[in-house]
matplotlib code that plots the C-alpha trace (Angstrom):
import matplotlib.pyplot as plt

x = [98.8, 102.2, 102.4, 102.7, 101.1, 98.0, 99.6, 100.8, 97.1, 96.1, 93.2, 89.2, 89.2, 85.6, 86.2, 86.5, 83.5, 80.1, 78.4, 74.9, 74.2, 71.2, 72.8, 72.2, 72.7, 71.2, 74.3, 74.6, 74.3, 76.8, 75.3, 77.8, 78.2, 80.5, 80.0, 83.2, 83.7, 85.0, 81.5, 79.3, 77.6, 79.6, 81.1, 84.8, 84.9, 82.7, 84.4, 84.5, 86.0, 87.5, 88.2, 90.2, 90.7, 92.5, 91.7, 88.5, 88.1, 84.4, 83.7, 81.4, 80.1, 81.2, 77.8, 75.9, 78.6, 78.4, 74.9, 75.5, 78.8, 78.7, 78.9, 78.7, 79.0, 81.3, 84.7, 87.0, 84.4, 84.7, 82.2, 83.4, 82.2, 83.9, 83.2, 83.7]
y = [101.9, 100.0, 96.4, 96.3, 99.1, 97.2, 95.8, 98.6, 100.3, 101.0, 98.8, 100.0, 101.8, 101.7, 103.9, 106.6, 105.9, 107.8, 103.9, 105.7, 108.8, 108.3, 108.7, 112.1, 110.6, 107.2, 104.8, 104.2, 100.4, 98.8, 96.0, 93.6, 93.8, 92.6, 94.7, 96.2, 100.1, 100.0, 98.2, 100.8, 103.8, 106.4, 109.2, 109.9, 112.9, 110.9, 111.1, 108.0, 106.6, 103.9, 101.6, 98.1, 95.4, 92.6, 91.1, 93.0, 96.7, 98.7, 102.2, 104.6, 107.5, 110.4, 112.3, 110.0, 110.2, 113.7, 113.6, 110.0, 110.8, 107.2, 103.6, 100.2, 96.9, 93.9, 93.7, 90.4, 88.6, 91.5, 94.0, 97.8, 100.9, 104.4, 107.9, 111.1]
z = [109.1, 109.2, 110.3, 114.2, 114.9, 116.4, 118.5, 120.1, 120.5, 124.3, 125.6, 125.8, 129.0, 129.4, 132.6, 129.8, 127.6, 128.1, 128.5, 130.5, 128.7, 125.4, 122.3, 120.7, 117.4, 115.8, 114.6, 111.4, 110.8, 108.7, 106.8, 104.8, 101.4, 98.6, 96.0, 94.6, 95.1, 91.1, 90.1, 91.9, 90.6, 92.9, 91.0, 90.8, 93.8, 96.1, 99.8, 101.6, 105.2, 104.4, 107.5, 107.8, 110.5, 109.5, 106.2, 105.9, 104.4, 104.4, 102.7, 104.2, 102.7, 104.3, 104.1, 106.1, 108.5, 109.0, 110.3, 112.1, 113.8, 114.7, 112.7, 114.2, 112.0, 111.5, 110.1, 109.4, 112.7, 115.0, 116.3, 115.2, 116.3, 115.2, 115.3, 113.3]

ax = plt.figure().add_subplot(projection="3d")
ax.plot(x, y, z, "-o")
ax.set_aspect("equal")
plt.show()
């Protein structure tokens, strides 16, 4: 992402979200950690989503993600939910 394009991101339009409905799928919860991706025991072809806001990066394992389709957490002091 290039610098400035935050700030050019469209608000939440909760109008638009699906706020009522049950969630089909249990979130993934995002716990903080700060053990380096180079330090872990993840092989060399392991695929990862790698997310950033601000100053602060988290990895997820794409795997988990597939079955999850959602993660919530917090990143750099904000609440973060995202989707695949």
């Amino acid at each position: 992402m290039s610098d400035g394009a935050e700030a050019s991101m469209p608000d939440f339009d909760a109008q638009r979200a699906f706020l009522k409905k049950p969630d089909y799928f249990q979130r993934f919860t995002v716990s903080g950690t700060s053990q380096p991706l180079a330090r872990s025991d993840l092989a060399d072809d392991t695929l990862l989503l790698v997310i950033q806001r601000g100053a602060g990066r988290a990895a997820l394992l794409r795997d988990p993600m597939l079955y999850h389709h959602a993660a919530q957490g917090t990143l750099d002091g904000e609440p973060f939910l995202i989707t695949f």
